[in-house]
C-alpha positions in Angstrom: -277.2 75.1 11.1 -273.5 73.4 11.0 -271.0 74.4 8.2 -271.8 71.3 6.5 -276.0 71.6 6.6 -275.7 75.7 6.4 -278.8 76.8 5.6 -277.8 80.2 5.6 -275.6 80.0 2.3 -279.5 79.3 0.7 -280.6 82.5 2.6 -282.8 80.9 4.9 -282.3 82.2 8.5 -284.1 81.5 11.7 -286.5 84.1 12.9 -287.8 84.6 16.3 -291.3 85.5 15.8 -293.6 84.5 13.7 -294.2 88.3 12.1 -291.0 88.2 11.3 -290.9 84.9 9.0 -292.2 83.7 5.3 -291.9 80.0 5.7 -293.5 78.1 8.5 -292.2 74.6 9.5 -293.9 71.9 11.2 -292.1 69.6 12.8 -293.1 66.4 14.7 -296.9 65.3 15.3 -299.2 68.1 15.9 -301.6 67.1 19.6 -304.9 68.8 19.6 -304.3 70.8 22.2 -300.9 72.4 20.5 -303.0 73.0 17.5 -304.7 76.5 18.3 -300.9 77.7 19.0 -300.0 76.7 15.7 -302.9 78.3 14.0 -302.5 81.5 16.1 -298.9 81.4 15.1 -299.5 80.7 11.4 -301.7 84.4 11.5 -299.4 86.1 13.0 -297.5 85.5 9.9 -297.1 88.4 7.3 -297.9 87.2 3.3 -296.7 85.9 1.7 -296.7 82.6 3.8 -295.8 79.3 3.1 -295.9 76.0 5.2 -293.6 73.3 4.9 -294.9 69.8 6.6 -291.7 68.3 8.3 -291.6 64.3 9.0 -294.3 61.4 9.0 -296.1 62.3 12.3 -296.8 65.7 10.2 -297.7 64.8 6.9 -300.2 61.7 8.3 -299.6 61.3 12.1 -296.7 58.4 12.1 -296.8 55.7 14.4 -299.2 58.1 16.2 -301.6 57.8 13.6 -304.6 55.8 15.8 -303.9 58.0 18.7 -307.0 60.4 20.1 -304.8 63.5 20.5 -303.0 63.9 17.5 -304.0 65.5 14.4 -303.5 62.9 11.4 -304.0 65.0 8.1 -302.2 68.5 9.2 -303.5 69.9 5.8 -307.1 69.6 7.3 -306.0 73.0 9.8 -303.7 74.7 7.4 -302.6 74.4 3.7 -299.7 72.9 3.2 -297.3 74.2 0.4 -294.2 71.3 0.3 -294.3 67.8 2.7 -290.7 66.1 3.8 -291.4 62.9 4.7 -289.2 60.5 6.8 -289.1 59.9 10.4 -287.0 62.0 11.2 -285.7 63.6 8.0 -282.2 63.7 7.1 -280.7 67.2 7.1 -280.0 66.7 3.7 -283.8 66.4 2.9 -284.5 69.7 5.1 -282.1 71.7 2.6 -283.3 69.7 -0.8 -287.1 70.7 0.2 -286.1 74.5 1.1 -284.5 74.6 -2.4 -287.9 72.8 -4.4 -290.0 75.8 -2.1 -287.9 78.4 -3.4 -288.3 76.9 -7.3 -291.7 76.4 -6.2 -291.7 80.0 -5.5 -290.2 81.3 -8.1 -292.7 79.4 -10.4 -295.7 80.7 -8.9 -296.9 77.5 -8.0 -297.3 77.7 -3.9 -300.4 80.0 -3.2 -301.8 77.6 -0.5 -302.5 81.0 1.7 -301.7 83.6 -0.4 -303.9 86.2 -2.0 -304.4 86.3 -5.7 -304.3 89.7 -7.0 
């Protein structure tokens, strides 16, 4: 959220509850016992709601991938609108993939969660 990876000029801004927030982000590898929160969290969230799969460990557990407390395939627990892969992702990535969710968006083609009416 520096002036040169300003997320805000793409009006996306930080919120600091879950009600309060469309697109989700999951960051780092997911542990089994951090995965009720995350699902907890994920309801709290008004729709629509989107979830955006942040780095390796998310999208298929990393170099944590033979461990017995991480989750491997995230989209397994919740559905998964965009993935960013890398380990770690450059903030360059971060802002592309905001940018293809908004298209996305405006395209209809993320209903993961979302009702159709």
């Amino acid at each position: 959220m520096t002036a040169r990876y300003d997320a805000y000029r793409y009006g996306v801004m930080g919120s600091p509850t879950p009600r309060q927030s469309c697109v989700f982000i999951i960051g780092g590898y997911a542990s089994v016992k951090t995965l009720k929160r995350i699902i907890v969290s994920y309801e709290q969230m008004q729709n629509p709601k989107f979830v955006v799969a942040l780095g390796s460990c998310t999208v298929n557990g990393g170099m944590y991938w033979d461990s017995y407390n991480t989750i491997n395939q995230f989209d397994l627990y919740l559905p998964v609108d965009l993935y960013v892969t890398g380990c770690m992702p450059r903030p360059e990535a971060l802002l592309s993939a905001i940018m293809e969710l908004k298209d996305d968006i405006m395209a209809g083609k993320c209903d993961g969660a979302n009702p159709q009416y």
